[in-house]
C-alpha positions in Angstrom: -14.5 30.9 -0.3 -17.0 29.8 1.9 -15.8 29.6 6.1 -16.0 26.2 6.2 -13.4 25.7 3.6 -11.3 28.1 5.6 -11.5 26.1 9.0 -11.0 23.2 6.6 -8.0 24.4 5.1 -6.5 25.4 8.5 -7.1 21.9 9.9 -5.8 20.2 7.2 -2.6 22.8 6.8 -2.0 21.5 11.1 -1.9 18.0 9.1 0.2 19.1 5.8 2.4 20.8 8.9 3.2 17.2 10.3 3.8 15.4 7.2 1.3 13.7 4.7 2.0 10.2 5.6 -0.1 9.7 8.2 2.3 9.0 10.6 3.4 12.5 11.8 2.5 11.9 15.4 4.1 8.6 15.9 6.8 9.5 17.9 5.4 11.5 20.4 4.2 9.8 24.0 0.7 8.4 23.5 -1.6 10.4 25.4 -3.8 7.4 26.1 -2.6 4.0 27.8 -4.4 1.8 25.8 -2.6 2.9 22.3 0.7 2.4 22.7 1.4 -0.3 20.4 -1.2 -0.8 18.6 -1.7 -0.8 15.0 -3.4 2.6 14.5 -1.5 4.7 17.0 -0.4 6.9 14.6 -3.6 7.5 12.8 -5.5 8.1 16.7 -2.7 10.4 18.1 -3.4 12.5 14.5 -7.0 12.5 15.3 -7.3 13.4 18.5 -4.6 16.2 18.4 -7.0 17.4 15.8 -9.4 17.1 18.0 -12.1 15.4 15.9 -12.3 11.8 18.2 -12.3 12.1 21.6 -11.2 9.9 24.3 -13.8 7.5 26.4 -12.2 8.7 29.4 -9.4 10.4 30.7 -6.6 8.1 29.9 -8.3 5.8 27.1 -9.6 5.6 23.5 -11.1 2.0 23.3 -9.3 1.9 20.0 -10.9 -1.6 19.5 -14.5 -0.6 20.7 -17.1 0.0 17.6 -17.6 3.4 16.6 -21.3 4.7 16.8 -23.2 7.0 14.5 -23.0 10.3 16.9 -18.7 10.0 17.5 -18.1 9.8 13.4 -20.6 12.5 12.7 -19.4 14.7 15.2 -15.2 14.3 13.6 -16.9 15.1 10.7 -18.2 18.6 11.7 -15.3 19.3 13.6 -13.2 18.7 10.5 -15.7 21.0 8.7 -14.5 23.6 11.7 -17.9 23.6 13.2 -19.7 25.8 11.0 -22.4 27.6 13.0 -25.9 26.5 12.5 -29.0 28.8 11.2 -30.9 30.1 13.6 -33.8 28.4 12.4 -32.2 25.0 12.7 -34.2 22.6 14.2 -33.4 19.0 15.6 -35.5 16.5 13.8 -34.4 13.3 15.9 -36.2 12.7 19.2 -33.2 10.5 20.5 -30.6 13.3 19.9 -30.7 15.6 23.3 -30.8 19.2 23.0 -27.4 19.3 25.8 -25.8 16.3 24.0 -22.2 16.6 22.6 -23.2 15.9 19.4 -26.3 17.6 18.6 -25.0 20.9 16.5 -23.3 17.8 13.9 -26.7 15.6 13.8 -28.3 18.6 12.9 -26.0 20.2 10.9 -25.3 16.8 9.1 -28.9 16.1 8.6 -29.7 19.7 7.2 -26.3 19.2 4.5 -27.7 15.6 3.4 -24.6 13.6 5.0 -26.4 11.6 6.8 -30.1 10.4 7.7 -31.8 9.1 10.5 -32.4 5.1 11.3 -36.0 5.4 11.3 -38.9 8.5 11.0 -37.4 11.2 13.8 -34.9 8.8 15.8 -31.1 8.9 14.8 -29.4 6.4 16.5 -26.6 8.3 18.1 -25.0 5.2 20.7 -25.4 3.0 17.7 -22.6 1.0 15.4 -22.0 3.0 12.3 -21.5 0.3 9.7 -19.3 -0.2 6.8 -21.3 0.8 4.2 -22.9 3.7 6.5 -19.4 4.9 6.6 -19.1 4.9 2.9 -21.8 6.6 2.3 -21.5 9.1 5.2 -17.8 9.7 4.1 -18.7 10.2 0.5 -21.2 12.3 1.4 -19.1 14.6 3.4 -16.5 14.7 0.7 -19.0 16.0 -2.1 -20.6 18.4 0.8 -16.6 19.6 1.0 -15.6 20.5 -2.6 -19.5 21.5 -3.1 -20.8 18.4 -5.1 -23.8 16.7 -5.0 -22.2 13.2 -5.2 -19.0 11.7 -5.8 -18.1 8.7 -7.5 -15.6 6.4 -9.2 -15.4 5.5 -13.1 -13.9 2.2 -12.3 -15.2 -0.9 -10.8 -13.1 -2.3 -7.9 -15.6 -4.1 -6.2 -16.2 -7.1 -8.5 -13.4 -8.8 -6.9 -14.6 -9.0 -3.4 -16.5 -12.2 -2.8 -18.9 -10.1 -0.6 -19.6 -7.5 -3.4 -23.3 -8.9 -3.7 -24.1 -7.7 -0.1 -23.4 -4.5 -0.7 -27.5 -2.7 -0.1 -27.9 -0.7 -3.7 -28.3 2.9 -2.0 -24.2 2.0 -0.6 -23.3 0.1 -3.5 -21.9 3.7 -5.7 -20.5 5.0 -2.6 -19.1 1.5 -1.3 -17.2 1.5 -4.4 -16.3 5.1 -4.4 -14.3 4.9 -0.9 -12.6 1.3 -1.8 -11.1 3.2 -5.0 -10.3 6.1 -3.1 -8.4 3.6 -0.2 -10.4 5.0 2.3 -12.1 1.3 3.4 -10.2 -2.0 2.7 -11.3 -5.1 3.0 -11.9 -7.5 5.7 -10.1 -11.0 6.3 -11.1 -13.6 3.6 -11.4 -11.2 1.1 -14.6 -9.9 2.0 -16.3 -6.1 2.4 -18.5 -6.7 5.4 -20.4 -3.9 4.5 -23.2 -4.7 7.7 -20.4 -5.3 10.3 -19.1 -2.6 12.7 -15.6 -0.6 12.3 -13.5 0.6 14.8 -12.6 3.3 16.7 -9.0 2.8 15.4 -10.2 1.7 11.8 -12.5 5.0 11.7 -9.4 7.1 12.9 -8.0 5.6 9.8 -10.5 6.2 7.3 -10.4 9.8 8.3 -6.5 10.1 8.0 -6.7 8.8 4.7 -9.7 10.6 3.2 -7.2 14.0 4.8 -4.5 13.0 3.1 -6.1 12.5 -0.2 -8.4 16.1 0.3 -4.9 18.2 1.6 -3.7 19.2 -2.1 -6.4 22.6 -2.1 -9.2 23.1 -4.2 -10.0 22.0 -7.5 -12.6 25.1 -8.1 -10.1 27.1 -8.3 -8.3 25.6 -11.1 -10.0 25.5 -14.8 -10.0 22.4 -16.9 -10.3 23.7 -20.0 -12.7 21.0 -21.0 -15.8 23.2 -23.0 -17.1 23.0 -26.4 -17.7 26.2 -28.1 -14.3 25.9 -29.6 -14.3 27.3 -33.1 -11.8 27.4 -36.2 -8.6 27.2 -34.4 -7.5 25.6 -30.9 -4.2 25.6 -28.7 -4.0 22.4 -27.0 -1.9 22.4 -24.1 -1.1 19.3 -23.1 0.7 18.3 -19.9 1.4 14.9 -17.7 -0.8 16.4 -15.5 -0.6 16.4 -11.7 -3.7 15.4 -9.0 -2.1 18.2 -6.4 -4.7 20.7 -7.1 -3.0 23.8 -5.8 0.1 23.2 -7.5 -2.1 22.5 -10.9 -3.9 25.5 -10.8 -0.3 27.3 -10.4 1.5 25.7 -13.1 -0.5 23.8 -15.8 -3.1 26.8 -14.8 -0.8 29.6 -15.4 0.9 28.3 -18.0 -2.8 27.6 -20.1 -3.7 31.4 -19.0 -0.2 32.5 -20.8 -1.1 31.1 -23.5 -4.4 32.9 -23.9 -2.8 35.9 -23.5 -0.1 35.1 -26.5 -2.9 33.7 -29.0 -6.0 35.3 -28.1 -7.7 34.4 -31.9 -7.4 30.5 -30.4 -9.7 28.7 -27.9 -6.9 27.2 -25.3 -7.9 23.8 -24.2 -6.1 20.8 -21.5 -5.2 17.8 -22.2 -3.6 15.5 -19.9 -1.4 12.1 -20.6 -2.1 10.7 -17.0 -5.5 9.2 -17.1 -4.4 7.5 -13.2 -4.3 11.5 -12.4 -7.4 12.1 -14.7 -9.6 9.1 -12.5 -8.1 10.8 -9.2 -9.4 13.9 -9.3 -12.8 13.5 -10.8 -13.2 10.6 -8.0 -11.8 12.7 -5.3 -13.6 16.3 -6.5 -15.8 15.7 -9.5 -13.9 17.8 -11.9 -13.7 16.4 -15.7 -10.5 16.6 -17.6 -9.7 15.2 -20.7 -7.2 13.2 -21.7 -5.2 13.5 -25.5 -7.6 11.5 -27.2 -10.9 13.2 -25.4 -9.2 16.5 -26.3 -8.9 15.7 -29.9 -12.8 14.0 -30.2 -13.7 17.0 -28.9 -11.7 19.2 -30.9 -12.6 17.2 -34.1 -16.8 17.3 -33.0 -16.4 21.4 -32.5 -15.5 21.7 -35.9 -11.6 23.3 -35.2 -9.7 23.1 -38.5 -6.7 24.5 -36.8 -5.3 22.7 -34.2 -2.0 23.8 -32.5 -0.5 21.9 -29.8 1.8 22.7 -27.4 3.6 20.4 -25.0 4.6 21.4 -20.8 7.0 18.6 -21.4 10.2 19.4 -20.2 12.2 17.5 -23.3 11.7 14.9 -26.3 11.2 11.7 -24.2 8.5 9.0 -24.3 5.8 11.5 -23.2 6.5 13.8 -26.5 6.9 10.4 -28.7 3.6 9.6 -27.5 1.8 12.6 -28.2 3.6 13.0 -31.7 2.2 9.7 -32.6 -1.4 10.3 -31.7 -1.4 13.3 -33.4 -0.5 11.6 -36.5 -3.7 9.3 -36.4 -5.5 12.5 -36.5 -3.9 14.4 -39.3 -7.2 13.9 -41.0 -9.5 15.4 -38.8 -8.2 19.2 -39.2 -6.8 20.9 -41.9 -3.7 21.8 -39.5 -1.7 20.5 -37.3 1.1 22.1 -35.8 3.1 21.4 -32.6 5.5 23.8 -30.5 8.8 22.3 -29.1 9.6 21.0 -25.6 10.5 23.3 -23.0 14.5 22.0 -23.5 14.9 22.1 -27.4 17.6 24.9 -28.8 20.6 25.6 -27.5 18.8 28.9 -26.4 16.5 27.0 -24.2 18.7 25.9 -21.8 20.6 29.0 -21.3 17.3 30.9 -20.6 15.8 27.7 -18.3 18.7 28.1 -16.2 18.8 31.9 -15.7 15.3 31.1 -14.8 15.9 28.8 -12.4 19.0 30.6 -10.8 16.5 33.6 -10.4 14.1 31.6 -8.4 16.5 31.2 -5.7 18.6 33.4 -3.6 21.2 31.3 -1.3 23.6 32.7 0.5 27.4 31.4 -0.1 27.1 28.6 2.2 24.2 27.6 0.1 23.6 24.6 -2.2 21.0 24.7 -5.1 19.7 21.3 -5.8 17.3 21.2 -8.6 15.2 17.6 -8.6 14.3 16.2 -12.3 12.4 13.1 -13.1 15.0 10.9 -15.3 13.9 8.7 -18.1 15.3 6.2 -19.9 15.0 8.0 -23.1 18.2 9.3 -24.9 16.7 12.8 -24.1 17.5 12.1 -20.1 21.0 13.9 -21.1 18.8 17.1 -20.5 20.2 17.2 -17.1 23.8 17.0 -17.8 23.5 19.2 -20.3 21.8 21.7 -17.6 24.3 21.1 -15.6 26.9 22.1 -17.8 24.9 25.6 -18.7 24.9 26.3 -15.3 28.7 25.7 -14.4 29.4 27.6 -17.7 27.4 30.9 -16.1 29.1 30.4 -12.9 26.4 29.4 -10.9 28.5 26.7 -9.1 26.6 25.8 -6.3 24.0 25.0 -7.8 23.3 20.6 -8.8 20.8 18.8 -11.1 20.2 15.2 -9.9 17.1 12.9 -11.5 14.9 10.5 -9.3 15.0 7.6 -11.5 18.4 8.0 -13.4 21.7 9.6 -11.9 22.9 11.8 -10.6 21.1 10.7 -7.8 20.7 12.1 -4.5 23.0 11.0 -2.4 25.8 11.6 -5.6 24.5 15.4 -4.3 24.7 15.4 -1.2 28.8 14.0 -1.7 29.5 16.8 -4.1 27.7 19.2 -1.7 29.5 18.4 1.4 32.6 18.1 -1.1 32.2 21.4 -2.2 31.8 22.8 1.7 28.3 23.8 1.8 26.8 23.6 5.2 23.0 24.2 3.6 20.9 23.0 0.9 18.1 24.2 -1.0 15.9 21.4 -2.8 13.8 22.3 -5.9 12.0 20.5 -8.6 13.3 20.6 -12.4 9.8 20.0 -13.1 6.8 22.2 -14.5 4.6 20.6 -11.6 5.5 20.2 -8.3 3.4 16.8 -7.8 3.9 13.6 -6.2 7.5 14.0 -6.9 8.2 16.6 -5.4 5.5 16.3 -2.3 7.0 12.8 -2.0 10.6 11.6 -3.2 11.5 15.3 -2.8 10.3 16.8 0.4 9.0 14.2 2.4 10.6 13.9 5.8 9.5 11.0 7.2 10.5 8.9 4.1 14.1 7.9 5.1 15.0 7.2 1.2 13.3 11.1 0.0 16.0 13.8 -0.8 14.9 15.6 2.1 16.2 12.7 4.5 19.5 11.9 2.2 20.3 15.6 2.5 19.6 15.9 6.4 21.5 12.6 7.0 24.5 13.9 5.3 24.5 16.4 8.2 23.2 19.2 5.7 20.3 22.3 6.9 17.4 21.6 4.5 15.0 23.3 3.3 12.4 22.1 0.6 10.6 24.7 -1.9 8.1 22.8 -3.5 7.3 25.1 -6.5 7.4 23.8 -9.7 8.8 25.2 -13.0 5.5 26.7 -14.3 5.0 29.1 -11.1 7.6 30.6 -13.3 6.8 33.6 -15.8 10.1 33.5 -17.4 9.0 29.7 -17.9 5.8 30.6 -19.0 6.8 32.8 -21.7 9.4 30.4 -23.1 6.6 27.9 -23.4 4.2 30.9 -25.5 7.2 31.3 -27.5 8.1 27.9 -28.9 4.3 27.8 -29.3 4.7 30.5 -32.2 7.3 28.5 -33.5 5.2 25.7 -34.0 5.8 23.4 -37.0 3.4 21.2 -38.9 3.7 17.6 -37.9 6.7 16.3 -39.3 8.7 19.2 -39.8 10.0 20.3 -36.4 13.2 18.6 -36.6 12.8 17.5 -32.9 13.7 13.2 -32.7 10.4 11.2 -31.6 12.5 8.6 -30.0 10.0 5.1 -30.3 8.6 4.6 -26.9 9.6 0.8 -25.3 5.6 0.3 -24.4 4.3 1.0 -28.3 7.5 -1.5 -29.5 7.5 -5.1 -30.1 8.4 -7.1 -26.5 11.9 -8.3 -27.3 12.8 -12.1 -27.1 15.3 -13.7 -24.9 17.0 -17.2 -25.6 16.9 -19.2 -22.2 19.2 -18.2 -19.5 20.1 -15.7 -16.9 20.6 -12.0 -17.5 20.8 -8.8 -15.5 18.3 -6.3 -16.6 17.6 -3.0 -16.3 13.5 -2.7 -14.6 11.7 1.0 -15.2 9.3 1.6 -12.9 6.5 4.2 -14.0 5.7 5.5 -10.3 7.7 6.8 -7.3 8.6 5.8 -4.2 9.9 2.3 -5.3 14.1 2.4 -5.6 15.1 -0.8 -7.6 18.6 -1.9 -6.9 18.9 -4.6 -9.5 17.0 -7.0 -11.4 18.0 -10.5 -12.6 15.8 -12.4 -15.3 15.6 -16.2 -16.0 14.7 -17.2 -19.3 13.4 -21.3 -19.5 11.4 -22.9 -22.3 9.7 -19.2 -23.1 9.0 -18.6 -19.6 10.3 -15.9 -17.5 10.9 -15.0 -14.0 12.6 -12.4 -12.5 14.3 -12.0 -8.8 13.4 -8.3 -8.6 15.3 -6.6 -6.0 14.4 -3.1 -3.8 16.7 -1.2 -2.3 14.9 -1.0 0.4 12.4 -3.1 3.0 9.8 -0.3 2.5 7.7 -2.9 0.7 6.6 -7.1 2.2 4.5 -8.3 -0.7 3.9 -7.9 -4.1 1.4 -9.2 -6.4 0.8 -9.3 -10.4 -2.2 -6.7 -11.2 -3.3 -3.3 -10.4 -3.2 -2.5 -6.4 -7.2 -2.9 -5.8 -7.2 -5.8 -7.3 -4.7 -7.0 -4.7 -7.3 -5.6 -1.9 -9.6 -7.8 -2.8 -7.1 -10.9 -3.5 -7.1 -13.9 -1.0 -4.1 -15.2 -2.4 -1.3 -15.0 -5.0 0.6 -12.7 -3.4 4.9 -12.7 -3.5 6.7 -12.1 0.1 9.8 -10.4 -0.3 12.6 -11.9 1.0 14.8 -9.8 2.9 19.4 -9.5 3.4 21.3 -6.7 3.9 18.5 -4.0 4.3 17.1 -5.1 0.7 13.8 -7.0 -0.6 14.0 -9.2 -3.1 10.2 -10.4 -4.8 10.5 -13.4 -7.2 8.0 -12.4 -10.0 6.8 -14.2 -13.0 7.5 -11.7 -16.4 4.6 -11.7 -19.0 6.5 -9.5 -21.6 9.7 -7.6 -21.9 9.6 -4.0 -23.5 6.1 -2.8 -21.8 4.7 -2.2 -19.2 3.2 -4.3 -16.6 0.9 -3.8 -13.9 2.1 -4.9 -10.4 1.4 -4.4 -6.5 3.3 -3.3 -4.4 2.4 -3.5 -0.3 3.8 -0.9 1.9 5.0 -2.1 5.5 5.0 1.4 6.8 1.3 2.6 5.5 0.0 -1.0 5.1 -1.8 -0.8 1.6 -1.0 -1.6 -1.6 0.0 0.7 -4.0 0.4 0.3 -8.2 3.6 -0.4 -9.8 4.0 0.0 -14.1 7.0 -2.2 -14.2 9.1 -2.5 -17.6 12.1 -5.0 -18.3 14.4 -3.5 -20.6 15.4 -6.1 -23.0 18.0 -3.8 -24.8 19.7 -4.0 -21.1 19.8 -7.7 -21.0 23.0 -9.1 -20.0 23.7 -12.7 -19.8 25.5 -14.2 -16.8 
């Protein structure tokens, strides 16, 4: 690893150390006078205790003075941990003085191809940076960082923008690349400004955001899987998938490299479900992975006549339906298919799963074991009782299995906890990754609603262990094992339960029901749901538990960045938000937006209204 990745890592583990929200220093006194209060104090007491912006003088930032070319540079090699310079590096830029504060990051900046000067041997340093310098400059950086020549996102967001046009071509790629990546939102009047100035505050910003999305580790050191060269017979491995590259590499990673070991007369390849987690990481560090149906074209063009696939999913729910069904639109393409059970199958599975998991920890008798699963709405989301049951059988009393969308929740824990006298708790994922999930709903400590805070406010000692399932070798060899006892497609014996988004949307005569709402990300608690049904035309009074959340919109969440209008605000009683939303279809999912008070930005939300749970009122 090179040093600057190191320095990088360290700075970046002082911000993991504080929390990844952004708001870690928010509570501490203001060191300036001319912060407290405003908007971005969080984000400019994180940078400067990083030390990448300083203060114009002793006791002020200007947080609403323009940011110039020299003071974003100069974060940006600090952030690197700035790298020494060759001996033979040379300033090219006749304005930039040899004694001035920033003239090691011109120069190293110039001689890395982050940035250029304004004209032939002049940089510019007490200039405005502009908008689309700043996307370019940052996207720059970030390719520099994970050793990329560019960066860029597959998907268009600027289209909606009614600037978009003004964009100069040389930004245009990179303009697009930090609005997909949430770095830079828009302006008033639904516009990009791409010539006008940003911020001292919007820049400190930027750079929180663009840490928080670069704070998972390094993508090099995790394989995809993705290369041709296949031959006669391939393992697919395929997996939900997870953007936390760390954590993939030591999961997914290890679980792919187990599975060498156990077949080594097949090529192993990756496939993930997630294409949101797919578009992520090549956006955020270049690196390709294929989704199912990529896999399979690329299986299919390498000639493989023998195709075994094995699922990281932890049980039979929608996921597995999903995969069994696109594997039977390829039967054709391969003379075999076969296809290993879910982690929690047999009756043997669970016994070994929880041994497993009971082995991971070691708590001491005043010491809780709460494992966190994921919960689906799938008959298969009995998994966890039936875990829990295994576990109580064994003796292994202290230790709880809650979900984060189903029940037991986490605050039905945290009573049985403190019921059972426990003065400590121990909170692990039930899940082969340890991704959003468990970063967020889990371990999060400045999210009042995370398991983290619901345990702490029950008066409990926490502590979080974010390490998923697959760091596991007991785990891992489970996994090989139900891949040698692979079936051909359509005689494992395993239920494919039909998943609500493939079906047909059910139809509701005019009225008012309660209905139960899915929601396909984390981080949004609905407390209940009521739908009205009038000449074909539905609308539902969707209600939060929560007020994390003012607006919501219909459509993906950069599309609602560059919306002037349509927007729902929440209306709020009792500590709740209700949003009054118009329903396109019941029984798949829909694409909503979602806009968070705390981080201010909108985030996507897969909604899907039950109709089986429809009950009239």
């Amino acid at each position: 690893m090179k040093t600057w990745k190191k320095l990088t890592a360290l700075v970046l583990a002082a911000v993991l150390g504080a929390g990844l929200t952004g708001t870690a220093f928010a509570g501490e006194k203001p060191e300036f006078t001319d912060v407290s209060g405003h908007w971005a104090e969080a984000e400019i007491a994180r940078v400067t205790k990083l030390g990448l912006i300083d203060g114009r003088s002793a006791g002020t930032f200007a947080p609403d003075e323009n940011m110039t070319r020299a003071a974003l540079v100069l974060a940006l090699y600090r952030l690197a941990g700035s790298p020494a310079l060759p001996g033979d590096a040379g300033n090219p830029f006749t304005d930039v003085e040899e004694d001035a504060v920033c003239r090691d990051a011109v120069v190293w900046a110039g001689n890395n191809g982050i940035v250029n000067g304004r004209s032939a041997g002049t940089f510019d340093p007490d200039g405005d940076v502009k908008r689309q310098e700043i996307a370019r400059i940052m996207n720059l950086y970030a390719a520099w960082a994970v050793g990329r020549a560019e960066l860029t996102s597959r998907i268009d967001v600027l289209a909606g923008y009614s600037d978009a046009a003004e964009v100069a071509g040389w930004a245009r790629p990179c303009m697009n690349w930090a609005v997909a990546s949430g770095f830079i939102t828009g302006t008033t009047g639904n516009r990009l400004a791409p010539e006008g100035a940003a911020t001292r505050a919007q820049m400190a910003a930027i750079l929180c955001r663009y840490m928080d999305d670069a704070s998972t580790g390094d993508a090099s050191a995790d394989n995809p899987r993705n290369g041709d060269g296949i031959g006669e017979n391939e393992l697919l491995v395929v997996s939900f998938g997870t953007s936390f590259n760390d954590n993939r590499a030591a999961t997914i990673g290890a679980v792919e490299e187990a599975m060498e070991k156990a077949f080594p007369d097949y090529s192993v390849r990756r496939g993930f479900t997630a294409n949101t987690i797919i578009e992520h990481i090549y956006r955020r560090d270049g690196q390709v992975i294929d989704d199912v149906k990529e896999a399979l074209d690329r299986a299919r063009a390498n000639g493989v006549k023998n195709l075994l696939v094995q699922p990281t999913h932890l049980m039979n729910g929608y996921e597995y339906g999903d995969l069994v069904r696109e594997l039977e639109k390829r039967l054709k393409d391969f003379e075999t298919v076969k296809i290993g059970a879910p982690l929690l199958t047999g009756d043997g599975d669970f016994a070994a799963v929880a041994a497993a998991m009971v082995k991971a920890v070691a708590p001491d008798g005043k010491t809780a074991v709460c494992y966190m699963g994921h919960g689906t709405g799938a008959d298969s989301d009995s998994v966890y009782a039936r875990m829990q049951q295994e576990l109580r059988a064994a003796g292994h009393d202290n230790y709880f299995i809650g979900t984060v969308e189903s029940a037991p929740t986490a605050e039905d824990l945290a009573k049985l906890v403190k019921e059972g006298g426990y003065e400590k708790v121990i909170l692990r994922p039930m899940m082969i990754v340890a991704g959003d999930h468990a970063n967020n709903d889990m371990a999060d400590p400045d999210d009042p609603e995370s398991w983290y805070s619901v345990f702490t406010a029950a008066g409990l000692e926490v502590r979080c262990e974010v390490k998923g399932l697959g760091e596991l070798e007991d785990i891992r060899q489970l996994l090989a094992a139900h891949a040698r006892d692979a079936k051909l497609l359509g005689e494992t014996g395993i239920t494919v339960q039909p998943n609500p988004k493939n079906g047909e949307s059910g139809a509701l005569a005019d009225g008012v029901y309660t209905i139960e709402v899915e929601c396909g990300q984390s981080m949004f608690k609905i407390d209940s749901c009521q739908l009205t049904v009038k000449d074909g035309k539905m609308t539902a009074a969707l209600t939060l538990g929560s007020a994390s959340f003012d607006r919501m919109i219909s459509g993906t969440a950069a599309a609602a960045k560059a919306a002037a209008e349509g927007a729902v605000d929440g209306v709020e009683a009792g500590g709740k938000m209700t949003f009054t939303l118009e329903v396109e279809a019941l029984d798949r999912p829909l694409d909503f937006a979602a806009h968070s008070v705390k981080k201010d930005t909108w985030y996507d939300r897969t909604l899907t209204f039950i109709s089986d749970t429809a009950v009239a009122k």
